[in-house]
C-alpha positions as CSV (number, residue, x, y, z in Angstrom):
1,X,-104.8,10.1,-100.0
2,X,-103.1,13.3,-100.9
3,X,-103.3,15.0,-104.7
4,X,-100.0,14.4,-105.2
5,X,-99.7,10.5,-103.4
6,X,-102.7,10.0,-106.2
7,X,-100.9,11.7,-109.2
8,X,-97.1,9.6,-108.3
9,X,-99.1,6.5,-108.1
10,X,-101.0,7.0,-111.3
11,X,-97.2,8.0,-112.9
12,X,-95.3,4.9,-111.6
13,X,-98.5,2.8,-112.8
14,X,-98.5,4.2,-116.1
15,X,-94.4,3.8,-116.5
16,X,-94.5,0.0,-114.8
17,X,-98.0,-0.9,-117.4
18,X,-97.4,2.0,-120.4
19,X,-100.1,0.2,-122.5
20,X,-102.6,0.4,-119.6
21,X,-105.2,3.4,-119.6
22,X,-105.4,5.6,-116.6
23,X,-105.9,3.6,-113.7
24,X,-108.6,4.0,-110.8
25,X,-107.6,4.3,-107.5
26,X,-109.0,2.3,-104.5
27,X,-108.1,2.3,-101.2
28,X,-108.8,0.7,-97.7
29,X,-107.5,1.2,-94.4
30,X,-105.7,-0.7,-91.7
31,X,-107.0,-0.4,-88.3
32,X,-106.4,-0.6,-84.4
33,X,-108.5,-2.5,-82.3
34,X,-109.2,-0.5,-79.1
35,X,-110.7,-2.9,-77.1
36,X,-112.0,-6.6,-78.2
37,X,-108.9,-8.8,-78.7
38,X,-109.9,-12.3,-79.7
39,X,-113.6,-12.2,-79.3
40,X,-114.0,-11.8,-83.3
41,X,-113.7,-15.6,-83.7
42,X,-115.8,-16.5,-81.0
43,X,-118.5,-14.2,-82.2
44,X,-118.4,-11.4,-79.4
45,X,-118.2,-7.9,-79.6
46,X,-115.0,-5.4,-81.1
47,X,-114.7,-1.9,-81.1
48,X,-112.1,-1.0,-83.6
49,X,-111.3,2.0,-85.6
50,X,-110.2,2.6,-89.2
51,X,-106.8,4.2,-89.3
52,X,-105.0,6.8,-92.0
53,X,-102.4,4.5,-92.8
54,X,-104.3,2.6,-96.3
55,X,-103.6,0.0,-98.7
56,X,-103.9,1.7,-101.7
57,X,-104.3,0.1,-105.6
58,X,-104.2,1.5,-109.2
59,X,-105.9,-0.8,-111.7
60,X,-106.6,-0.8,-114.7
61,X,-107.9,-3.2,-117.9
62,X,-105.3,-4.5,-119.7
63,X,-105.6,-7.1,-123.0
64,X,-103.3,-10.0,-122.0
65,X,-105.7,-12.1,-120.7
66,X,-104.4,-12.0,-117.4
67,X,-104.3,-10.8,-113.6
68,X,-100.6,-8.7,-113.5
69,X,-100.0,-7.8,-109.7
70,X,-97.0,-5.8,-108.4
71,X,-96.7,-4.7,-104.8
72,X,-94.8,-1.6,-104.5
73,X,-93.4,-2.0,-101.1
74,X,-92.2,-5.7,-101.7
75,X,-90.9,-5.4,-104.6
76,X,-92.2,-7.9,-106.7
77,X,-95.1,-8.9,-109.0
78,X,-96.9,-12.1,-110.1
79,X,-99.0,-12.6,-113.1
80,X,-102.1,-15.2,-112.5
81,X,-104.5,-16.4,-116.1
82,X,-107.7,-15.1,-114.9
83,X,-109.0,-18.3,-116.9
84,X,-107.2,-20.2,-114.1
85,X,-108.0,-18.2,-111.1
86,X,-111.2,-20.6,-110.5
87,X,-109.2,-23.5,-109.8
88,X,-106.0,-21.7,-108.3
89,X,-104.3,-23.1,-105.3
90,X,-102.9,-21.3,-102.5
91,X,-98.8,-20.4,-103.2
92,X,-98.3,-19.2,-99.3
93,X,-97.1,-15.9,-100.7
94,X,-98.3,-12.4,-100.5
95,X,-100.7,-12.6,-104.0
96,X,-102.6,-15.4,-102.5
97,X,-104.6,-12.7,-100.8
98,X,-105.6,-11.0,-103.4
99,X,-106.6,-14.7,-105.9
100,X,-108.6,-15.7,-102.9
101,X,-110.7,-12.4,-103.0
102,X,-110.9,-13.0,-106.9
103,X,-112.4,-16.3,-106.0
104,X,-114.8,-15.1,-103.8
105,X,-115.8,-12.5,-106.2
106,X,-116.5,-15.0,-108.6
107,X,-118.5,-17.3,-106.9
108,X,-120.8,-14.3,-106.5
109,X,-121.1,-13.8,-110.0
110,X,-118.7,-11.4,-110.6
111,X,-116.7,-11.1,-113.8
112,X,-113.4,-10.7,-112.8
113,X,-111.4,-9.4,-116.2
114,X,-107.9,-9.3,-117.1
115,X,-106.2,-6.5,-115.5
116,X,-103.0,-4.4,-114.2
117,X,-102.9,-3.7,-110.4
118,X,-100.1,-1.8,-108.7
119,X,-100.2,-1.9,-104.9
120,X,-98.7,0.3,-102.5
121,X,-99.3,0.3,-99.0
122,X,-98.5,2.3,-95.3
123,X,-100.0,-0.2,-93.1
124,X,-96.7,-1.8,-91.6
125,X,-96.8,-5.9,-92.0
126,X,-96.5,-7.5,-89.0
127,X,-97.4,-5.2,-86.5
128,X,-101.6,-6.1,-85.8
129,X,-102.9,-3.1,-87.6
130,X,-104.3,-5.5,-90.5
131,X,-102.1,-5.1,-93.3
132,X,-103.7,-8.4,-94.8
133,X,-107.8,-7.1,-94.7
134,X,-106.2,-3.9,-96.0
135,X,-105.0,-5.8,-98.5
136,X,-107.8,-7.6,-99.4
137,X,-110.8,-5.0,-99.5
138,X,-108.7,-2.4,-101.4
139,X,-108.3,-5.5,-104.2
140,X,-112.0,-6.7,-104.0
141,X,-113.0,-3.2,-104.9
142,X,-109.8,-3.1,-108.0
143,X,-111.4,-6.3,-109.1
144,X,-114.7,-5.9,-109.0
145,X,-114.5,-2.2,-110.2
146,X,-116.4,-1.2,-107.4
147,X,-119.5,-3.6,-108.1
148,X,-120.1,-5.1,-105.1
149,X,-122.1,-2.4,-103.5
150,X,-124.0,-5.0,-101.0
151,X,-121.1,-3.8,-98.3
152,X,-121.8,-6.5,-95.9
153,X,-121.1,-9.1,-98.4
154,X,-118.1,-7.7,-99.5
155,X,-116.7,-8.1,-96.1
156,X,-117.9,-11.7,-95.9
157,X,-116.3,-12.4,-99.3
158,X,-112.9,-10.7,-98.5
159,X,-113.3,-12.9,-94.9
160,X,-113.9,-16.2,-96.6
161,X,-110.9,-15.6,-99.2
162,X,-108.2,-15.8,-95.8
163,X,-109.8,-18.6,-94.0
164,X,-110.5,-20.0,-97.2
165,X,-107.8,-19.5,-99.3
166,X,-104.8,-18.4,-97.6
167,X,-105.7,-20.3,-94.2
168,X,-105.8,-18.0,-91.5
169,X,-108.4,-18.7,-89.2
170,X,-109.3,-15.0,-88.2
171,X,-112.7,-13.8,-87.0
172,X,-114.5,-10.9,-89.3
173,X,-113.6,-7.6,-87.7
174,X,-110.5,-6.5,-89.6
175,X,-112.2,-6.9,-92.6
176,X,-115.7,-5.0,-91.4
177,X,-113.9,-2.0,-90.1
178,X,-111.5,-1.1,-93.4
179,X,-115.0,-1.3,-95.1
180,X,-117.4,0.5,-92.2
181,X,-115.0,3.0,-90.8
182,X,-115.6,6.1,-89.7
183,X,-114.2,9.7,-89.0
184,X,-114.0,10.1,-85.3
185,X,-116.0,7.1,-84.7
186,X,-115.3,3.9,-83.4
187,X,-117.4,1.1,-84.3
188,X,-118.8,-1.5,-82.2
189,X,-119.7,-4.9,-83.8
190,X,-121.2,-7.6,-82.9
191,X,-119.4,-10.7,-84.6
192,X,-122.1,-12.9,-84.9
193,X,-125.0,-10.6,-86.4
194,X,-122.5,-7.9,-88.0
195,X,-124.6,-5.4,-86.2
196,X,-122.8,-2.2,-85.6
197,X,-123.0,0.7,-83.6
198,X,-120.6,4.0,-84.4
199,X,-119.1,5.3,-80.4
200,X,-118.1,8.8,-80.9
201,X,-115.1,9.2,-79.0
202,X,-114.2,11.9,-76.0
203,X,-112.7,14.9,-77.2
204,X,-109.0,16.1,-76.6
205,X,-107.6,12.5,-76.5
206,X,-105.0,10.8,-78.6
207,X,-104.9,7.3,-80.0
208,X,-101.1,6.3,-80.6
209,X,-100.1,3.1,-81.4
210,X,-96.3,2.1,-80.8
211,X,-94.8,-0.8,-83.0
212,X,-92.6,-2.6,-80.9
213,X,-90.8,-4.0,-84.2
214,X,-90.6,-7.4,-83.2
215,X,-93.0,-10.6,-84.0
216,X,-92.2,-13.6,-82.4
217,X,-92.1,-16.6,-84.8
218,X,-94.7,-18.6,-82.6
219,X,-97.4,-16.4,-83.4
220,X,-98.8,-17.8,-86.3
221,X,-99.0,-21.8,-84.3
222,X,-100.4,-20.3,-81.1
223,X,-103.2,-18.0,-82.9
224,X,-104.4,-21.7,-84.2
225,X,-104.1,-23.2,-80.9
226,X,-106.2,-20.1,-79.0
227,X,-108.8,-20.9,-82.1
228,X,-109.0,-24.7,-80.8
229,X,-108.6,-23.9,-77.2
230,X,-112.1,-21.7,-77.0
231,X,-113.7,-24.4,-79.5
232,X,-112.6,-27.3,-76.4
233,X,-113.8,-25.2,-73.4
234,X,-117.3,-24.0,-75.4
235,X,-117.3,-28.2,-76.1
236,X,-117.1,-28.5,-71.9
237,X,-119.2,-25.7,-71.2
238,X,-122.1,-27.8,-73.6
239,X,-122.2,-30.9,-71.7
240,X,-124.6,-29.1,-69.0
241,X,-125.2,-26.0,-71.3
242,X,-126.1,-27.5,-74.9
243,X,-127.5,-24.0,-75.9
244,X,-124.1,-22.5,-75.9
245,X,-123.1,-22.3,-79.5
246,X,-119.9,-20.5,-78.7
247,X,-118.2,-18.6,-76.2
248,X,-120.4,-15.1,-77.1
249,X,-123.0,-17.3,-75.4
250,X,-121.5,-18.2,-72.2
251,X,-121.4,-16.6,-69.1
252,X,-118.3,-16.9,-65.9
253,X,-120.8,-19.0,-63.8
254,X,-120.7,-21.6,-66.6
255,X,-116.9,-22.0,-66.6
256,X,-117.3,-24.3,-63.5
257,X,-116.5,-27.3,-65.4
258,X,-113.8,-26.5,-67.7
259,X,-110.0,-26.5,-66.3
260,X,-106.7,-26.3,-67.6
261,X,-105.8,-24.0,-70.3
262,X,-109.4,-23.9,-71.7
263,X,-110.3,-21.9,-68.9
264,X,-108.1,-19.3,-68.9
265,X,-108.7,-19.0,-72.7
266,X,-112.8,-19.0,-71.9
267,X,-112.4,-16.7,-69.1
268,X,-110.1,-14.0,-71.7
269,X,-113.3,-14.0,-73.8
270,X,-116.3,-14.1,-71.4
271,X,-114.7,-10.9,-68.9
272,X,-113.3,-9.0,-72.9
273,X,-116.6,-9.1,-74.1
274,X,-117.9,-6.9,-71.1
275,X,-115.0,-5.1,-71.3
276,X,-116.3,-4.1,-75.3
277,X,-119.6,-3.5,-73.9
278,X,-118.2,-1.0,-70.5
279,X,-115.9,0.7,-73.2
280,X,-118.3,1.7,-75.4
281,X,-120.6,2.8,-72.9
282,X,-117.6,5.0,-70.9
283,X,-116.7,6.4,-74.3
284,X,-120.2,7.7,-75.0
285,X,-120.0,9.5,-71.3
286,X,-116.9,11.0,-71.8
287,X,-115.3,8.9,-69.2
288,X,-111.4,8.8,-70.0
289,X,-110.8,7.5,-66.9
290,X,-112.7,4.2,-67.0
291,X,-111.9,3.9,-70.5
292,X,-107.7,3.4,-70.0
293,X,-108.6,1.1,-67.2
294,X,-110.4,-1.1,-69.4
295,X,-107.7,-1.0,-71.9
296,X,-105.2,-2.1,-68.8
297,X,-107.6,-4.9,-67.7
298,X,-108.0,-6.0,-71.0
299,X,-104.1,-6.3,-71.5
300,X,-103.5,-8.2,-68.1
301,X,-106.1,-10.6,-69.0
302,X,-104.2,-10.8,-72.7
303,X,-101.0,-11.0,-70.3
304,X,-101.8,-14.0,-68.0
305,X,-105.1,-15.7,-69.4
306,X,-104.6,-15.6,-73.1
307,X,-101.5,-15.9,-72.9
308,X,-100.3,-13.7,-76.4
309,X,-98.2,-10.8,-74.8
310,X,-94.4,-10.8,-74.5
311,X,-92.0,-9.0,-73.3
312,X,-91.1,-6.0,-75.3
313,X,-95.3,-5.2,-75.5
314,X,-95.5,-5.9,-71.6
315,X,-93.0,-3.2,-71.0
316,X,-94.5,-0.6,-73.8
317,X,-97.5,-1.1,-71.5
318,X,-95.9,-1.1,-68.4
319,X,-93.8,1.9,-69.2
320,X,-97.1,3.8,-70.8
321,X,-99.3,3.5,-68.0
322,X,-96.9,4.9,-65.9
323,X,-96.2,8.0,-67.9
324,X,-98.1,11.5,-67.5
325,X,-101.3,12.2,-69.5
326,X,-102.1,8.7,-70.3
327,X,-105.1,6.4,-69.4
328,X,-104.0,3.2,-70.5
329,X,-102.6,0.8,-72.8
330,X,-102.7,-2.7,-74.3
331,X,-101.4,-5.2,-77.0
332,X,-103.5,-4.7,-80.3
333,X,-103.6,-7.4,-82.3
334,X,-103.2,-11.4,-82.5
335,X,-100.1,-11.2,-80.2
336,X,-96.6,-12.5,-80.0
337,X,-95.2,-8.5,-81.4
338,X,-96.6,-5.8,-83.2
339,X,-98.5,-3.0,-81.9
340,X,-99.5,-0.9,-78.3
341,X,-102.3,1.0,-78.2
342,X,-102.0,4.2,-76.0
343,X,-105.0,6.3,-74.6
344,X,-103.6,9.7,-73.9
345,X,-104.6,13.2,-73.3
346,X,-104.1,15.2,-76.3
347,X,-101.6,17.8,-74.7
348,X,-99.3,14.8,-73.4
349,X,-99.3,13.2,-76.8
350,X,-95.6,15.2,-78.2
351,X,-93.9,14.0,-74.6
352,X,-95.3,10.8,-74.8
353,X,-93.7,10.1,-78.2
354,X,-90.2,11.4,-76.7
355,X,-90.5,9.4,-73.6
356,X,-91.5,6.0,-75.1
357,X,-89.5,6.0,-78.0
358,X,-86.3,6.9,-75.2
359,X,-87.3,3.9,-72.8
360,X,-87.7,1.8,-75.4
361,X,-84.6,2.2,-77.2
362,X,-82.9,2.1,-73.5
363,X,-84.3,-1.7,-73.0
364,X,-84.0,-3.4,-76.2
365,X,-81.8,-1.0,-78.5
366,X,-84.6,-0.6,-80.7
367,X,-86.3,2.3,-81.9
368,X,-90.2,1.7,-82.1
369,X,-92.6,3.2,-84.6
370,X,-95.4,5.7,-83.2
371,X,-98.9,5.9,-85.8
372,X,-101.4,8.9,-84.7
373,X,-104.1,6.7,-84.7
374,X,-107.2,9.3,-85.7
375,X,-110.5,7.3,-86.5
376,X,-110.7,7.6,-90.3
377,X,-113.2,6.7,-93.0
378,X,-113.3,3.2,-94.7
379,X,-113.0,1.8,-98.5
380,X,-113.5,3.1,-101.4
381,X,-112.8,4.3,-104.5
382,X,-111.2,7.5,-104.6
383,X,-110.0,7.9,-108.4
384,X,-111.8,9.3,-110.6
């Protein structure tokens, strides 16, 4: 965050809570998932990266005996007694987020006191680049002051509060990365141990990713039903393989007995997994090549077996992979909308952004967002 982003935010905190004292600053990226896309919940492997675009929050103590919030880009603010925050039910609205992670932190013991937070963010909502763990981690560390320095369980913590509290049944990457990024790293994790390994990335490429603008209303319903539909094929693939916990454990030569639908969901997760796994392994050799056909094959298997593309992302792609200087591309994200993400030679990246934005705007008469992409660090307090 920039010297002067730092000193506005601190001047519209001070005239929105002019009893406050100076605020702290704390801040947590979004991310883009390069290659992983629904293996998080079925404990496989992701290779995401932290991004520039952050959610960022001044707080401060305050002597009202309660938990003021006000968000900046929405708008609007909600006040919460932090003697009721124990017992608080979720409100399906944006602040649920943010009680959730002050549940979490006090389970663990943390005093969570009366306090002033003002919340701005550049991680578009909507468009898979994890506005919501953004959200989340940049409050755990308002709330906590910074406390929690057991970084793994502050992941955990901010990952129970939305499949907890706000109800989303999301796996732990978004989460792990705004916390474990790195500058000009990747990180691989593994979902079930929260292992990680950092995969430098080749020099002279870019990482774009293109917001198609549009999220189709069905995406909520059907990121439930993928949930359920890898829990019913791992409960086939256990009849004659009991050992398989979940799909992580199983292998293409064990999908013999499931059909239907839970098949093609198993089969997304079984062949992404070893896409993770080549990725990371072409990324460490430099090999561009191989990388932006794993991104492609990773997409077509999004495409037909998952079944979470649509049109407007299946023409980004389509119409990337065809373009000069680029590798490959894919959805990022849980589907039905949001975000492309484009592997491109460095020197194509200025024509790419021309080109795309053109075809785009030719097809649907709408003119997508482009985000540089560059690998960034993760959370933490960067005030005082």
């Amino acid at each position: 965050m920039a010297v002067a982003a730092q000193h506005d935010l601190i001047a519209k905190f001070t005239a929105r809570y002019p009893n406050s004292g100076e605020p702290a600053i704390y801040r947590a990226p979004g991310r883009v998932n390069l290659i992983g896309e629904h293996t998080d919940y079925n404990l496989g492997f992701v290779l995401p990266v932290a991004i520039d675009l952050a959610c960022d929050i001044a707080a401060a103590p305050n002597s009202t005996g309660q938990l003021r919030l006000y968000s900046e880009d929405l708008v609007e603010g909600f006040e919460v007694d932090t003697a009721a925050l124990a017992s608080a039910q979720p409100r399906h609205h944006w602040s649920d987020y943010i009680v959730g992670v002050a549940q979490q932190l006090l389970r663990a013991g943390v005093n969570v006191k009366p306090a002033d937070l003002l919340i701005r963010s550049t991680v578009p909502v909507g468009s898979g680049l994890s506005s919501s763990a953004a959200l989340e981690v940049s409050a755990a560390l308002a709330l906590s002051g910074n406390a929690v320095h057991d970084r793994r369980e502050l992941v955990k913590m901010c990952h129970r509060a939305e499949n907890e509290f706000v109800g989303v049944p999301s796996g732990v990457m978004d989460q792990f990365i705004s916390v474990f990024g790195k500058t000009q790293r990747a990180i691989k994790l593994d979902c079930r141990s929260l292992e990680l390994e950092e995969v430098p990335l080749p020099d002279g490429i870019a990482i774009l990713a293109v917001n198609s603008m549009v999220k189709h209303e069905h995406g909520t319903g059907a990121y439930r039903q993928r949930v359920a539909e890898c829990a019913e094929a791992v409960a086939s693939i256990r009849r004659k393989h009991p050992e398989v916990a979940s799909l992580r454990d199983a292998s293409e030569q064990m999908l013999a007995d499931v059909t239907g639908v839970p098949l093609k969901r198993a089969r997304h997760v079984i062949t992404e997994n070893h896409r993770v796994v080549e990725f990371a392994a072409a990324a460490r050799n430099g090999d561009r090549v191989r990388m932006g056909e794993l991104f492609v094959g990773s997409h077509r298997s999004m495409q037909h077996d998952y079944q979470i593309s649509c049109a407007e992302i299946d023409f980004l792609v389509d119409t990337a992979v065809a373009m000069p200087g680029v590798f490959g591309a894919r959805m990022t994200g849980g589907g039905f909308g949001g975000c492309t993400v484009n592997l491109i030679e460095a020197s194509a990246a200025a024509a790419f952004r021309e080109a795309i934005v053109a075809a785009y705007h030719d097809r649907y008469q709408i003119t997508p967002l482009i985000y540089d992409c560059s690998p960034s660090e993760g959370a933490a307090q960067i005030f005082p």
